[in-house]
mmJSON file of the N, C-alpha and C atoms, coordinates in Angstrom:
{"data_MODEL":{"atom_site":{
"group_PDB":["ATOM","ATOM","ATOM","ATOM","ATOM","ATOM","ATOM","ATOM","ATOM","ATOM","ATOM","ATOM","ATOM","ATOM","ATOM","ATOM","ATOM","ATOM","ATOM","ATOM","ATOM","ATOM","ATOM","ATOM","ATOM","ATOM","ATOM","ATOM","ATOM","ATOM","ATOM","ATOM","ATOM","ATOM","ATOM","ATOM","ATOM","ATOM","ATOM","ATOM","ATOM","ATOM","ATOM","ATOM","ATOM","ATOM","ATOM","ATOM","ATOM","ATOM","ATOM","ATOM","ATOM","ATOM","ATOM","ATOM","ATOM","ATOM","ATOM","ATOM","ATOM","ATOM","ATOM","ATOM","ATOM","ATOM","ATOM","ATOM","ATOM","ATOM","ATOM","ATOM","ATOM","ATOM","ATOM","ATOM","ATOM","ATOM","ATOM","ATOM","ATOM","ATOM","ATOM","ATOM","ATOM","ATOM","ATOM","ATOM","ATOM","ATOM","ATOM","ATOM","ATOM","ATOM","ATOM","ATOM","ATOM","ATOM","ATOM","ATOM","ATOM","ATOM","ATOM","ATOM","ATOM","ATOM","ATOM","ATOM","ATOM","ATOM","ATOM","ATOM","ATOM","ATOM","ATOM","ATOM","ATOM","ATOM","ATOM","ATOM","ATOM","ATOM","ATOM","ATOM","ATOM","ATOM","ATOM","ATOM","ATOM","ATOM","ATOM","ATOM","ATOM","ATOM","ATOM","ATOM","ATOM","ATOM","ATOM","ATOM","ATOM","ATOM","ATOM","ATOM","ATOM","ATOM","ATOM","ATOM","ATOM","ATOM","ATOM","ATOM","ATOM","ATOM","ATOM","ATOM"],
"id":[1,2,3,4,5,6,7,8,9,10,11,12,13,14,15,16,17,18,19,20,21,22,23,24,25,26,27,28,29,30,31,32,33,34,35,36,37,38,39,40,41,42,43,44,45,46,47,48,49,50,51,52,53,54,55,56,57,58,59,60,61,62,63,64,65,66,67,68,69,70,71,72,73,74,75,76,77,78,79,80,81,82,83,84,85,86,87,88,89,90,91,92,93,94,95,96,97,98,99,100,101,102,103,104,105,106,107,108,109,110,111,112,113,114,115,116,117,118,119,120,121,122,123,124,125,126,127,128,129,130,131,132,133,134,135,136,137,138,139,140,141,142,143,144,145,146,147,148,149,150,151,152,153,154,155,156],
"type_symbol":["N","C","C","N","C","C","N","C","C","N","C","C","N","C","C","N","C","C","N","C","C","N","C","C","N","C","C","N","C","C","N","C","C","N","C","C","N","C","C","N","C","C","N","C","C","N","C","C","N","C","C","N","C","C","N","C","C","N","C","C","N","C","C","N","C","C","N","C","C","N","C","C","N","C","C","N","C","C","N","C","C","N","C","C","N","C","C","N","C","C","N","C","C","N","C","C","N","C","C","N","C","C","N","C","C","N","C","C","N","C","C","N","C","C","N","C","C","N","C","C","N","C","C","N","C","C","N","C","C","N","C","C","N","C","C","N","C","C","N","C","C","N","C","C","N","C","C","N","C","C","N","C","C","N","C","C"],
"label_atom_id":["N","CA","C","N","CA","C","N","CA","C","N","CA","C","N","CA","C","N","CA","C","N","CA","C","N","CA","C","N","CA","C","N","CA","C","N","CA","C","N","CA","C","N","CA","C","N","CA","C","N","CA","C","N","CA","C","N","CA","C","N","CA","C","N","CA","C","N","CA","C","N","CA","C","N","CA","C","N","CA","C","N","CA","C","N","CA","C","N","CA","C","N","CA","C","N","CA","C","N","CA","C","N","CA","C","N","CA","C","N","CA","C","N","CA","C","N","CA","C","N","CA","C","N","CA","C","N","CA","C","N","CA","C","N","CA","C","N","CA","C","N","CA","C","N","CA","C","N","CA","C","N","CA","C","N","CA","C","N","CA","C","N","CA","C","N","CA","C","N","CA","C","N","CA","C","N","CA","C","N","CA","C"],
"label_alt_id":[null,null,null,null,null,null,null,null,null,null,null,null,null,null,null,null,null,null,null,null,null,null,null,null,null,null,null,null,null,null,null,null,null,null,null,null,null,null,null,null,null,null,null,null,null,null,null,null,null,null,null,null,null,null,null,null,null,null,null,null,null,null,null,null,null,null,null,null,null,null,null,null,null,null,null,null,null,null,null,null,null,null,null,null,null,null,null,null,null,null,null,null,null,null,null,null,null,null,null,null,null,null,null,null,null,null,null,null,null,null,null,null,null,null,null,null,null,null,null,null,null,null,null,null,null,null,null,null,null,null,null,null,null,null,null,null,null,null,null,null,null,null,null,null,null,null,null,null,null,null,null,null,null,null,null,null],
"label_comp_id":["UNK","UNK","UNK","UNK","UNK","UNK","UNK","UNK","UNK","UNK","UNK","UNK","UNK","UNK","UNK","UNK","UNK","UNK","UNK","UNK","UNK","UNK","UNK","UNK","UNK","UNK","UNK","UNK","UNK","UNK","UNK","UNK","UNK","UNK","UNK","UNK","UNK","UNK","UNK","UNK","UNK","UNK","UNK","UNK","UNK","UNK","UNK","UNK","UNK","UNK","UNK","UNK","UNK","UNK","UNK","UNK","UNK","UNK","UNK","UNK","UNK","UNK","UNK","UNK","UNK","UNK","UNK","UNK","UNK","UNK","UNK","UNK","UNK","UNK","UNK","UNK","UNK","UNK","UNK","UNK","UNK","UNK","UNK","UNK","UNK","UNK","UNK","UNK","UNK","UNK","UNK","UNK","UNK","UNK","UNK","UNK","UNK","UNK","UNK","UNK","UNK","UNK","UNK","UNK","UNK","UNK","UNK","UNK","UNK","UNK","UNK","UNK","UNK","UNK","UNK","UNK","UNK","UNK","UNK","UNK","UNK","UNK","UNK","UNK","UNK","UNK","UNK","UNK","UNK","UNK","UNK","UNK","UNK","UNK","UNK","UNK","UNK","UNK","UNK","UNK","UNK","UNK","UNK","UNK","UNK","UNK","UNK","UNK","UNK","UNK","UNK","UNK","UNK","UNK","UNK","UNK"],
"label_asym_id":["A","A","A","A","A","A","A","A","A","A","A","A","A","A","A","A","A","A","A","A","A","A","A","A","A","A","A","A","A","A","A","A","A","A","A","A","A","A","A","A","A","A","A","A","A","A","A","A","A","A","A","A","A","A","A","A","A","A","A","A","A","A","A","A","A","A","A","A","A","A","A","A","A","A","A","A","A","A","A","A","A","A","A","A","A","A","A","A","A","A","A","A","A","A","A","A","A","A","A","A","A","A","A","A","A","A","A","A","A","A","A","A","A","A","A","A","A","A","A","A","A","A","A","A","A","A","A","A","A","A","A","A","A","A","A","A","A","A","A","A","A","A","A","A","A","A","A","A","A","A","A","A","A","A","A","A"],
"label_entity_id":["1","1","1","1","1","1","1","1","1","1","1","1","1","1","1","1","1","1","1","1","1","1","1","1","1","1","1","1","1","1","1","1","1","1","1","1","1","1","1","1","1","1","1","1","1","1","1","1","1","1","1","1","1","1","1","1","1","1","1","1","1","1","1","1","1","1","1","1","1","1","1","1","1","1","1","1","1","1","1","1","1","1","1","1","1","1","1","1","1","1","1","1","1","1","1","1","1","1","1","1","1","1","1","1","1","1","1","1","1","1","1","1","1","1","1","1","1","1","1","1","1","1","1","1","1","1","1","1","1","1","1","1","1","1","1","1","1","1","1","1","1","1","1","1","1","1","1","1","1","1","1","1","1","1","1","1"],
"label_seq_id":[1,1,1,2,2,2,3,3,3,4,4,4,5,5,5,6,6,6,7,7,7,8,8,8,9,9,9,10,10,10,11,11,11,12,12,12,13,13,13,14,14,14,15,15,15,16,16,16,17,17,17,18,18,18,19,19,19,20,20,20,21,21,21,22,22,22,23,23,23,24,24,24,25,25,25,26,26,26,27,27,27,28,28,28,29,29,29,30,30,30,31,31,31,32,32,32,33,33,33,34,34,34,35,35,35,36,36,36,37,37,37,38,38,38,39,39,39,40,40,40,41,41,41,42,42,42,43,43,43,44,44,44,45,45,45,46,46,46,47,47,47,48,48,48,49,49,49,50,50,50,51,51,51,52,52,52],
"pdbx_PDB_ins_code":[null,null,null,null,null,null,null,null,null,null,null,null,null,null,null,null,null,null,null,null,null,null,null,null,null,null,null,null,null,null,null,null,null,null,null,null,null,null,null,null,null,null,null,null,null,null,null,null,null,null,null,null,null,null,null,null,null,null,null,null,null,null,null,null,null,null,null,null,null,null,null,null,null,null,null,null,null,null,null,null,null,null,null,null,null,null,null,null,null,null,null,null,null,null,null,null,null,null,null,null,null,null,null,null,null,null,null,null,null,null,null,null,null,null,null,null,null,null,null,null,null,null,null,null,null,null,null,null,null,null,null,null,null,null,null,null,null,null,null,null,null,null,null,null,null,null,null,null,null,null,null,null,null,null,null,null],
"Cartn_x":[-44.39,-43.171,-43.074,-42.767,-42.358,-40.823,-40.288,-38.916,-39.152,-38.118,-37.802,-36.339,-36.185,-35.032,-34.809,-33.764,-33.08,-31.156,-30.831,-29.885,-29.586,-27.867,-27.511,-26.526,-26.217,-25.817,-24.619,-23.685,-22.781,-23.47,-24.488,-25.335,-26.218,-26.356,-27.716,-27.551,-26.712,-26.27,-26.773,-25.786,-26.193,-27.572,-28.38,-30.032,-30.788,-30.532,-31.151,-31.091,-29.679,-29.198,-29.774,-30.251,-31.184,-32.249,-33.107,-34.863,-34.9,-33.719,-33.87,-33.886,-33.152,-33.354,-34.352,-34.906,-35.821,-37.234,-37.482,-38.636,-38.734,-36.89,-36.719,-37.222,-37.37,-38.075,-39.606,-40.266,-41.536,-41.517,-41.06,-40.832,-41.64,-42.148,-42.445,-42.114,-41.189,-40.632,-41.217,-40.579,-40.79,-39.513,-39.228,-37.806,-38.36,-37.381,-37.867,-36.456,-35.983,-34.96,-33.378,-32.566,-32.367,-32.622,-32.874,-33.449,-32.651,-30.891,-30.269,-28.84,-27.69,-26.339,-25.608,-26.969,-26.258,-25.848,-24.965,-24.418,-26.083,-26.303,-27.391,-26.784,-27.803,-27.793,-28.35,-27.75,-28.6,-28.629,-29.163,-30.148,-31.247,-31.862,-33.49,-33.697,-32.92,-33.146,-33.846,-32.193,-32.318,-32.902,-33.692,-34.975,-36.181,-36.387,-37.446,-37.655,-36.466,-36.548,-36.331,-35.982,-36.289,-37.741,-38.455,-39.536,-40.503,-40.297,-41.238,-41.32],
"Cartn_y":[30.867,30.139,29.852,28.741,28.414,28.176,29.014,29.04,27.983,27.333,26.365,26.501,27.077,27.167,25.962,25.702,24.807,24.625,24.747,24.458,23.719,23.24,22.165,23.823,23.212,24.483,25.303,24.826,25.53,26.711,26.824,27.106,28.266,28.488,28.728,30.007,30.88,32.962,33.053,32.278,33.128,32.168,31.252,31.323,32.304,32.661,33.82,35.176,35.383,36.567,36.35,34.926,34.963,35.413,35.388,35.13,36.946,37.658,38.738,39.253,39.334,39.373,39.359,38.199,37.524,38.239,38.579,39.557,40.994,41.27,42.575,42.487,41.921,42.217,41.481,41.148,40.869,39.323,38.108,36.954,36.653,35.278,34.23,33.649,32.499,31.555,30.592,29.128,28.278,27.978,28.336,28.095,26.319,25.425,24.256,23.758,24.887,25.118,24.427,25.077,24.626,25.956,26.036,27.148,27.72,27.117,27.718,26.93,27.548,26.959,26.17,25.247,24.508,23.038,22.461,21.171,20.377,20.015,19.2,17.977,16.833,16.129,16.792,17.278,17.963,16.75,15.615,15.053,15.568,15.513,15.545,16.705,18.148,19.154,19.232,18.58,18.197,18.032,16.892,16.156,16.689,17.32,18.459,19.262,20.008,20.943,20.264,18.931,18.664,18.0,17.483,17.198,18.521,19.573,20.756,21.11],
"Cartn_z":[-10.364,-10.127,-8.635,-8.376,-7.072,-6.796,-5.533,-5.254,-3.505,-3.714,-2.704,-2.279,-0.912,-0.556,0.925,0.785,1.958,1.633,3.052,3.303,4.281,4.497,5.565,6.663,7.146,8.374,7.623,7.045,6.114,5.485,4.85,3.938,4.883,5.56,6.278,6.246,6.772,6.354,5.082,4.293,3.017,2.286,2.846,2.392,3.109,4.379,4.68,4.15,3.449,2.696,1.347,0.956,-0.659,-0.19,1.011,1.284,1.729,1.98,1.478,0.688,-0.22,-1.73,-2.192,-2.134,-2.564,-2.338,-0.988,-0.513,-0.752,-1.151,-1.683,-3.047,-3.407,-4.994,-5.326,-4.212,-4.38,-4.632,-4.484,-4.52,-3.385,-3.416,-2.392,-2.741,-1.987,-1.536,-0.276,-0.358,1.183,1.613,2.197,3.512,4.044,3.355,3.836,5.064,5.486,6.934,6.153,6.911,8.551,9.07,9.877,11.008,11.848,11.909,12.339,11.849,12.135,12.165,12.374,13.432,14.023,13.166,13.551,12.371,12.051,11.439,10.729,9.735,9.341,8.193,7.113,6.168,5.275,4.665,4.103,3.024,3.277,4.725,4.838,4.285,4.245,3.99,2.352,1.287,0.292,0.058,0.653,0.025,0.025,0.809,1.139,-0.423,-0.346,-1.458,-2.977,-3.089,-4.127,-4.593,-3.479,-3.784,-3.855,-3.431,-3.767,-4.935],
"occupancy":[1.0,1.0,1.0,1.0,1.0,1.0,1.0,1.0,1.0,1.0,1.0,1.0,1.0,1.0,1.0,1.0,1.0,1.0,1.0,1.0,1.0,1.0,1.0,1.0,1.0,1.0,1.0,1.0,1.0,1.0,1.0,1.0,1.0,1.0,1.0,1.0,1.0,1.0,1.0,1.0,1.0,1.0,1.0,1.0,1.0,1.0,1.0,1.0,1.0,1.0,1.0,1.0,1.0,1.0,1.0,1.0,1.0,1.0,1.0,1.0,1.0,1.0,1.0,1.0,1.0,1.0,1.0,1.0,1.0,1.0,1.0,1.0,1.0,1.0,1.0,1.0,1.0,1.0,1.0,1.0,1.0,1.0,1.0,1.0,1.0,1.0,1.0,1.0,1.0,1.0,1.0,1.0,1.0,1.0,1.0,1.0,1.0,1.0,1.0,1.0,1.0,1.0,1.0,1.0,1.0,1.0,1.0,1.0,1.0,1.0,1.0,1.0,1.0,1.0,1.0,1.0,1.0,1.0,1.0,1.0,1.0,1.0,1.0,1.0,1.0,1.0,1.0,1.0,1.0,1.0,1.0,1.0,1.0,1.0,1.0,1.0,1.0,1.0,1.0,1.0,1.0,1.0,1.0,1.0,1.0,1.0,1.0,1.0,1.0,1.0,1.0,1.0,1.0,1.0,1.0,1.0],
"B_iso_or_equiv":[0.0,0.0,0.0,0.0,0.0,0.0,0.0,0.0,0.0,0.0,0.0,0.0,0.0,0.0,0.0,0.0,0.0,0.0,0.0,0.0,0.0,0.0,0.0,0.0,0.0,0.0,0.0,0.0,0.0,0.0,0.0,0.0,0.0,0.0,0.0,0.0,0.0,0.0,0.0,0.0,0.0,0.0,0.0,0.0,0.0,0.0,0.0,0.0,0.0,0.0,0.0,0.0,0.0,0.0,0.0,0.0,0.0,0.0,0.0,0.0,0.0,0.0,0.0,0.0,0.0,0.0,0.0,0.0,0.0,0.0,0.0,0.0,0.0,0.0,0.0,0.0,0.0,0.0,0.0,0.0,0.0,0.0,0.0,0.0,0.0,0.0,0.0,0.0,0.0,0.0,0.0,0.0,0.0,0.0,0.0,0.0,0.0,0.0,0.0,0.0,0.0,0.0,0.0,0.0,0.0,0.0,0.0,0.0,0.0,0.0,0.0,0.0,0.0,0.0,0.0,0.0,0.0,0.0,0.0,0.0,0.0,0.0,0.0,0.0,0.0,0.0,0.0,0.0,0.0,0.0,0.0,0.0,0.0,0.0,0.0,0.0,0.0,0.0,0.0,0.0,0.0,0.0,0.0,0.0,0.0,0.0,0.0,0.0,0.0,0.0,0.0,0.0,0.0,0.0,0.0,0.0],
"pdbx_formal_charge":[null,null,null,null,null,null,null,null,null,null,null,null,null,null,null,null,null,null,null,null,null,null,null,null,null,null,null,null,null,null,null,null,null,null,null,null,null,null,null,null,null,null,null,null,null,null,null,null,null,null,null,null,null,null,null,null,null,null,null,null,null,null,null,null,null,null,null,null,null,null,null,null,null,null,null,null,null,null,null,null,null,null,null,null,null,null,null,null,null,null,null,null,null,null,null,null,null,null,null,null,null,null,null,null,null,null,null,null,null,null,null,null,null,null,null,null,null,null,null,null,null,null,null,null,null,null,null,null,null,null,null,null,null,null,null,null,null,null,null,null,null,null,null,null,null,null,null,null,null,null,null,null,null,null,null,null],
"auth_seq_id":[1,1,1,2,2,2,3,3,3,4,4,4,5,5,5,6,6,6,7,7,7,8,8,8,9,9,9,10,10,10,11,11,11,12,12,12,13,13,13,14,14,14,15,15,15,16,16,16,17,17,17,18,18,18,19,19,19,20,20,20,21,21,21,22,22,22,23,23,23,24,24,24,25,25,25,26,26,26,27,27,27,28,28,28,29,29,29,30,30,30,31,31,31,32,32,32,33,33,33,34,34,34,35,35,35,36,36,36,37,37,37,38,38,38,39,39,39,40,40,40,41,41,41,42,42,42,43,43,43,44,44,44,45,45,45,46,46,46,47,47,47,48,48,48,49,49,49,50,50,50,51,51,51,52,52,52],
"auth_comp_id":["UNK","UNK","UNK","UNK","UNK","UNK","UNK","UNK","UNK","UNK","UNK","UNK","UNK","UNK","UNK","UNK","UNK","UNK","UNK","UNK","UNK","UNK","UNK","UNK","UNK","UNK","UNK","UNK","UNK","UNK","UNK","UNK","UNK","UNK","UNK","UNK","UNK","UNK","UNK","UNK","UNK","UNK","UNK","UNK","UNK","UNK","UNK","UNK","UNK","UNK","UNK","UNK","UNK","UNK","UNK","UNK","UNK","UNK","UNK","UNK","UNK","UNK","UNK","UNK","UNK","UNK","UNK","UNK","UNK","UNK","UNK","UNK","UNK","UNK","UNK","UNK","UNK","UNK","UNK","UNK","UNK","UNK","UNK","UNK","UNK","UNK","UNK","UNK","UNK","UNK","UNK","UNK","UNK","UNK","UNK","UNK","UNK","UNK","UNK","UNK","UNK","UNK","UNK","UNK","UNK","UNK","UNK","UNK","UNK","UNK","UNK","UNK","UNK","UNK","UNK","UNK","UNK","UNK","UNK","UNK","UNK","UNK","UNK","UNK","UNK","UNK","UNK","UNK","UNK","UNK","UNK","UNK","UNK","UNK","UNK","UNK","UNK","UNK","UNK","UNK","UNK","UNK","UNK","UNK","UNK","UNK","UNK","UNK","UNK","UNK","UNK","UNK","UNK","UNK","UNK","UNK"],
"auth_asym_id":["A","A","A","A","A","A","A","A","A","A","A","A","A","A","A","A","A","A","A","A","A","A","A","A","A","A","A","A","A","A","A","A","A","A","A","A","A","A","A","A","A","A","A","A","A","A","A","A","A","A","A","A","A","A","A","A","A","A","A","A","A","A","A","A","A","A","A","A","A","A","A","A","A","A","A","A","A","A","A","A","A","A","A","A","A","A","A","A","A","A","A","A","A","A","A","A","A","A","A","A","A","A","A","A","A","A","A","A","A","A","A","A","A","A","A","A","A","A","A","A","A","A","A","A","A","A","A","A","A","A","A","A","A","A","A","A","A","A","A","A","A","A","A","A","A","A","A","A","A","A","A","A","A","A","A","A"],
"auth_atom_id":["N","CA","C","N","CA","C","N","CA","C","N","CA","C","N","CA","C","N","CA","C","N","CA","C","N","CA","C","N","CA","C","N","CA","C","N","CA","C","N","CA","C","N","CA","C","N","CA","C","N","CA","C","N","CA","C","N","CA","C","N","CA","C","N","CA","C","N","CA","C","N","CA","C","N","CA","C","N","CA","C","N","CA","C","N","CA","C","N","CA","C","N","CA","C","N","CA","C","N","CA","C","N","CA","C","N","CA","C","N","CA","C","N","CA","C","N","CA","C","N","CA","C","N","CA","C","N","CA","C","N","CA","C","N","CA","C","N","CA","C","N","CA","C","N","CA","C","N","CA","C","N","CA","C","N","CA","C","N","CA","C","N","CA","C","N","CA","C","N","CA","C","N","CA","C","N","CA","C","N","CA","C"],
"pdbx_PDB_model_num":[1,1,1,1,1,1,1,1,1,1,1,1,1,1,1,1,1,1,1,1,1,1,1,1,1,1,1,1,1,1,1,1,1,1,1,1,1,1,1,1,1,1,1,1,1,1,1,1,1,1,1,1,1,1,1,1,1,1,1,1,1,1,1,1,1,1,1,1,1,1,1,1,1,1,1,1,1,1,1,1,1,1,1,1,1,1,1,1,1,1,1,1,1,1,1,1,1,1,1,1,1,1,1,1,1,1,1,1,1,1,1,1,1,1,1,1,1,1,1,1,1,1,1,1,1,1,1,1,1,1,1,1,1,1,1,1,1,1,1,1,1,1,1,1,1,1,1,1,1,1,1,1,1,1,1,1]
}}}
């Protein structure tokens, strides 16, 4: 299974609080960002993770 995570800056604490989770139970995942808090356009993000 492949897990694809992305968020827009709203979002971004608690995807980092899934990709723990996530590693807490033996998962790989791709973090397709945002990389930090700061305000962003999330489509590009979106789009990222829906094309994965």
């Amino acid at each position: 299974m492949r897990i694809a995570l992305g968020s827009d800056h709203g979002g971004f604490y608690l995807k980092e609080e899934i990709k723990k989770y996530l590693k807490d139970y033996g998962h790989t995942y791709i973090d397709f960002g945002t990389e930090s808090a700061e305000s962003i356009d999330y489509p590009e993000f979106g789009y990222k993770v829906a094309e994965a």
